[in-house]
RODO-2510 file (C-alpha; in nm, 4 decimals, decimal comma):
residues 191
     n   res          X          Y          Z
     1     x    13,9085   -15,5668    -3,5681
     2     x    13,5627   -15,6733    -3,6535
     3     x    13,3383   -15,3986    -3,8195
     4     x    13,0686   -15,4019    -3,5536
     5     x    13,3296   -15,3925    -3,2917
     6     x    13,4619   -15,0566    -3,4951
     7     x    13,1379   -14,9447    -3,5544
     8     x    13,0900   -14,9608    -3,1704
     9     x    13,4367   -14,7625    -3,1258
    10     x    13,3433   -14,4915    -3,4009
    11     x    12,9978   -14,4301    -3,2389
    12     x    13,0993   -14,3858    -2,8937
    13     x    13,3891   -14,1768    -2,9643
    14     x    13,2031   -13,9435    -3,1742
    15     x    12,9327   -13,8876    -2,9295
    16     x    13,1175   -13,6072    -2,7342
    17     x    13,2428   -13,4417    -2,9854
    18     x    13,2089   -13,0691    -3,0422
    19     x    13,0340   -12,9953    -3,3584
    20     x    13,3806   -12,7999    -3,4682
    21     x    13,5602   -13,1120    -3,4177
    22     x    13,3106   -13,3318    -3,5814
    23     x    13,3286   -13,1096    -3,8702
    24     x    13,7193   -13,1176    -3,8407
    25     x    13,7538   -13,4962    -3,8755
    26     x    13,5379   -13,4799    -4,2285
    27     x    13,7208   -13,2394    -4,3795
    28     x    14,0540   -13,4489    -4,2984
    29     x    13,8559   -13,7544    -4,4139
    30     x    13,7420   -13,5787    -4,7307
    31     x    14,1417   -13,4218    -4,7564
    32     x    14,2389   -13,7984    -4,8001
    33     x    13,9829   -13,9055    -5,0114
    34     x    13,9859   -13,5963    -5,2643
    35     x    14,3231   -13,7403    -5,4744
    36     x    14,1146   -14,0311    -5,5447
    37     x    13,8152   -13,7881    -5,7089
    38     x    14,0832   -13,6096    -5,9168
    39     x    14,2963   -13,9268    -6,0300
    40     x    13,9355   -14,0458    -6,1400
    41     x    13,8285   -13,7024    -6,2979
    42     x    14,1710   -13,6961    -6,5035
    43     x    14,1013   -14,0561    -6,6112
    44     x    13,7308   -14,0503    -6,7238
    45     x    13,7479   -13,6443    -6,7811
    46     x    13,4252   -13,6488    -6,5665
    47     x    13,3683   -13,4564    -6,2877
    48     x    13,4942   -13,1396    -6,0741
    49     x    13,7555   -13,1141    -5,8582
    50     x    13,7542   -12,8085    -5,7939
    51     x    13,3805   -12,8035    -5,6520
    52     x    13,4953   -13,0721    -5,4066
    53     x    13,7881   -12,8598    -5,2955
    54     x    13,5368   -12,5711    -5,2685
    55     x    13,3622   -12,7420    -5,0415
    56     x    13,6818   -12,7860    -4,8131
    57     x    13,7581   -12,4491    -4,8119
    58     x    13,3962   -12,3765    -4,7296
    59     x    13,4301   -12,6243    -4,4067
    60     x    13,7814   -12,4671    -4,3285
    61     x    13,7007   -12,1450    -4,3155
    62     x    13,3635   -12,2686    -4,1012
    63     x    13,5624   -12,4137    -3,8390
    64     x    13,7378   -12,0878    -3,7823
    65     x    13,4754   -11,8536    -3,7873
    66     x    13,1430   -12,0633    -3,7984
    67     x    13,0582   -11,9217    -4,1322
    68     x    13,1046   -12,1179    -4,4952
    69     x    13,2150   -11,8452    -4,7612
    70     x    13,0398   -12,0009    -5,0542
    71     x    12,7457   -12,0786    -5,1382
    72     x    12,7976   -12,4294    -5,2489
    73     x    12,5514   -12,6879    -5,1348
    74     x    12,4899   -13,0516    -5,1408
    75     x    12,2768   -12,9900    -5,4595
    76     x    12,5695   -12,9048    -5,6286
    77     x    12,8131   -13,1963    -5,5414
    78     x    12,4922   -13,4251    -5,6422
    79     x    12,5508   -13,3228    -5,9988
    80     x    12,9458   -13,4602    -5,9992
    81     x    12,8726   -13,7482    -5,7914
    82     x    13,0005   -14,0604    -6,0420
    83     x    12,7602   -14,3691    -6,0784
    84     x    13,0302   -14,6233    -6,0094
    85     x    12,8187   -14,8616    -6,2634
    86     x    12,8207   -14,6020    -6,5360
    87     x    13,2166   -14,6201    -6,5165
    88     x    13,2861   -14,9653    -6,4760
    89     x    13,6204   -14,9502    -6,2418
    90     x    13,7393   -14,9381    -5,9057
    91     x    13,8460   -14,6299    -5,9202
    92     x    13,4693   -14,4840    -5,9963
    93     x    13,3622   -14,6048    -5,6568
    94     x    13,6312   -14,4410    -5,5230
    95     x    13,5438   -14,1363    -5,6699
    96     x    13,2294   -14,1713    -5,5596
    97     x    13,2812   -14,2343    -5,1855
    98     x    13,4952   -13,9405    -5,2165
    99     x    13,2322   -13,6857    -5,3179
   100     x    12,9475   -13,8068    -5,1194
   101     x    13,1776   -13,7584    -4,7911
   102     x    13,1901   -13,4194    -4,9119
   103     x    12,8450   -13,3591    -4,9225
   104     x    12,8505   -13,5235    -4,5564
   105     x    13,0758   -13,2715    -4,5253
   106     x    12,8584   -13,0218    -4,6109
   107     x    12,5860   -13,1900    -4,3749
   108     x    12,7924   -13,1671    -4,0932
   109     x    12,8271   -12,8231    -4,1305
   110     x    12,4440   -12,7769    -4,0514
   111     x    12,4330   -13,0049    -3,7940
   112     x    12,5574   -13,1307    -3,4514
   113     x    12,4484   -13,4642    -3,5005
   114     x    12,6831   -13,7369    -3,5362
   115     x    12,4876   -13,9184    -3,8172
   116     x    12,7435   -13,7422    -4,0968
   117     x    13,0748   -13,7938    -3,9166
   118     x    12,9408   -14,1552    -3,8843
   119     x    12,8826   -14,1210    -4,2437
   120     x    13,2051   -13,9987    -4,3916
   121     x    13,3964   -14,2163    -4,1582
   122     x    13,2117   -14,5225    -4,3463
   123     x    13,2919   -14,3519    -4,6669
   124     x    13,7273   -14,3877    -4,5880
   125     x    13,6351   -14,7641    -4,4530
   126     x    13,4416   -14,8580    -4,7722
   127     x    13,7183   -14,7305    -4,9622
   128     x    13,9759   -14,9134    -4,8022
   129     x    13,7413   -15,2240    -4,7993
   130     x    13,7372   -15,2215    -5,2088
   131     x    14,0812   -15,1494    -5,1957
   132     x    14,1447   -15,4555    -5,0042
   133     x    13,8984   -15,6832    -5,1922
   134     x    14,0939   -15,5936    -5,5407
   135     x    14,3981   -15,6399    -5,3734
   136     x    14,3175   -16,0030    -5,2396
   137     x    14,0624   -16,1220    -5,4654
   138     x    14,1641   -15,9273    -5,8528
   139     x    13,9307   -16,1560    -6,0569
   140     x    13,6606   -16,0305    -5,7855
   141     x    13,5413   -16,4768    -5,7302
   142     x    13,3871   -16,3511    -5,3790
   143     x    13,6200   -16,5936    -5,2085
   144     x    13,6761   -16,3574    -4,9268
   145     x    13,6012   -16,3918    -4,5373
   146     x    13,5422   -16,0551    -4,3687
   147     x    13,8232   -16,1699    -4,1623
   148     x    14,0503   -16,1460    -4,4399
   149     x    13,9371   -15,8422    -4,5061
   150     x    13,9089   -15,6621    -4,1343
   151     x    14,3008   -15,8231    -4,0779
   152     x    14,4569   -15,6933    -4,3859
   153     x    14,7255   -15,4426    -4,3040
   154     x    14,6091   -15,1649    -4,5124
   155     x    14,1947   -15,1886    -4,3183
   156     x    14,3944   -15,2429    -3,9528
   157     x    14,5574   -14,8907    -4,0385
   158     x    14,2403   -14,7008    -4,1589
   159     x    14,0471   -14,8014    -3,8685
   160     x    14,3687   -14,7436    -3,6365
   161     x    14,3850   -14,3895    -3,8137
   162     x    14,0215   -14,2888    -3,7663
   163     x    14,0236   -14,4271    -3,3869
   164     x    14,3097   -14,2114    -3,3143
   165     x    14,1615   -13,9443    -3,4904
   166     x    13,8552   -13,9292    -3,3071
   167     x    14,0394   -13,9576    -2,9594
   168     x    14,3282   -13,6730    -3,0768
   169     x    14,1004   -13,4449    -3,1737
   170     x    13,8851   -13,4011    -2,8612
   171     x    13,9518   -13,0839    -2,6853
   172     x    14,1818   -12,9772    -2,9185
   173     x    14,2502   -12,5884    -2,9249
   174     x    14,3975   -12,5757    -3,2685
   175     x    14,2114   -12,7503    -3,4752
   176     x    14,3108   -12,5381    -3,8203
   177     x    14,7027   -12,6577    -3,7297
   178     x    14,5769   -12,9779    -3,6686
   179     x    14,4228   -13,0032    -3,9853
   180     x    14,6803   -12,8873    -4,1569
   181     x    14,9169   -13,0970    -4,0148
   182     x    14,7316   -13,4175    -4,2237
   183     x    14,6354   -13,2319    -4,5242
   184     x    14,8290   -13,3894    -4,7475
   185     x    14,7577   -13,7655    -4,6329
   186     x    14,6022   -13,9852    -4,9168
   187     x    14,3690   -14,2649    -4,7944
   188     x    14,5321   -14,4418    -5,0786
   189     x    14,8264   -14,3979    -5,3616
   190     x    14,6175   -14,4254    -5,6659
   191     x    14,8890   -14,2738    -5,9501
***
C-alpha cells in the first residue's frame, strides 16, 4: 500500500474515535515498541525503562477511570529520549521512536484530538520502515524505491495491523481486555 494511501486510511479511521479508544491504540502501539527502548537501554546502558513503562501504567489506569496515577509528564520522557546520531545504530532510532510515542502517549491523554494517535501510529511505521531499509539495503547505498519498501512483507503487516486496529477497536466495551490481549506483541524481535 502506498503511504499516502495509508495515511488516508489512518486519518479517516481515527476520526471517530472515542478519546478512550484513541488513547487505547497508543498504549498498544507504545506496548510494541517499548522492547525495542529496553534492548537499546541494556545495550548503550542509556536510558529508563522503567519511566516509559510508567507512563503505560499511567495511560492504563486512565482508560479505566479517566485519571493518570502519576505524575509523570512529557518533560520527563524528554530527558531519556536517545539522539539517534549520538548513538550511531539502528537500534537508537528505534529507541527513539519508541519513547517519543510515549510522550504522544502522554499527549493523548490530554487531548481528544487525533493529531497524537496520528503521531504514534507514524512512530510503529517509521520503525518498521528502518527496519525494512536495513533489511534490503545493509550497506544503507539508498538504492531503494518506496515500492520496495511499502511491499515488503514485514511494512504490509504493520500497516495491516494498525488498520485493523483502528477498525477493532471502535465501540469496543472492553478495552482493558482488549489491551491486554496484545500486550505482549513486539513491533519487532530485536534480541
Amino acid at each position: 500500500m502506498k503511504y499516502e494511501k495509508f495515511l488516508e486510511i489512518i486519518e479517516r479511521e481515527s476520526t471517530s474515535l472515542k478519546h478512550e479508544e484513541k488513547v487505547a491504540i497508543c498504549l498498544m502501539c507504545c506496548n510494541r515498541l517499548a522492547p525495542l527502548y529496553s534492548e537499546f537501554a541494556q545495550v548503550e546502558k542509556w536510558g529508563d525503562p522503567a519511566l516509559l513503562t510508567k507512563c503505560r501504567e499511567k495511560a492504563a489506569t486512565w482508560i479505566i477511570d479517566s485519571k493518570g496515577n502519576s505524575e509523570i509528564s512529557t518533560e520527563d520522557l524528554e530527558k531519556i529520549i536517545p539522539d539517534s546520531e549520538d548513538f550511531g545504530s539502528l537500534l537508537g532510532s528505534y529507541a527513539q521512536n519508541a519513547s517519543i510515542a510515549h510522550s504522544y502517549l502522554l499527549d493523548q491523554l490530554e487531548t481528544n484530538d487525533r493529531q497524537p494517535l496520528i503521531w504514534v501510529l507514524h512512530k510503529c511505521y517509521d520503525t518498521i520502515d528502518f527496519y525494512v531499509q536495513e533489511v534490503l539495503d545493509p550497506n544503507m547505498e539508498g538504492n531503494l524505491s518506496s515500492a520496495e519498501i511499502e511491499d515488503h512483507p514485514a511494512m504490509v503487516s504493520e500497516v495491516f495491523w494498525q488498520i485493523e486496529k483502528l477498525e477493532s477497536i471502535r465501540n469496543n466495551l472492553n478495552l482493558p481486555e482488549y489491551i491486554e490481549k496484545y500486550k505482549n506483541e513486539p513491533i519487532l524481535n530485536v534480541a
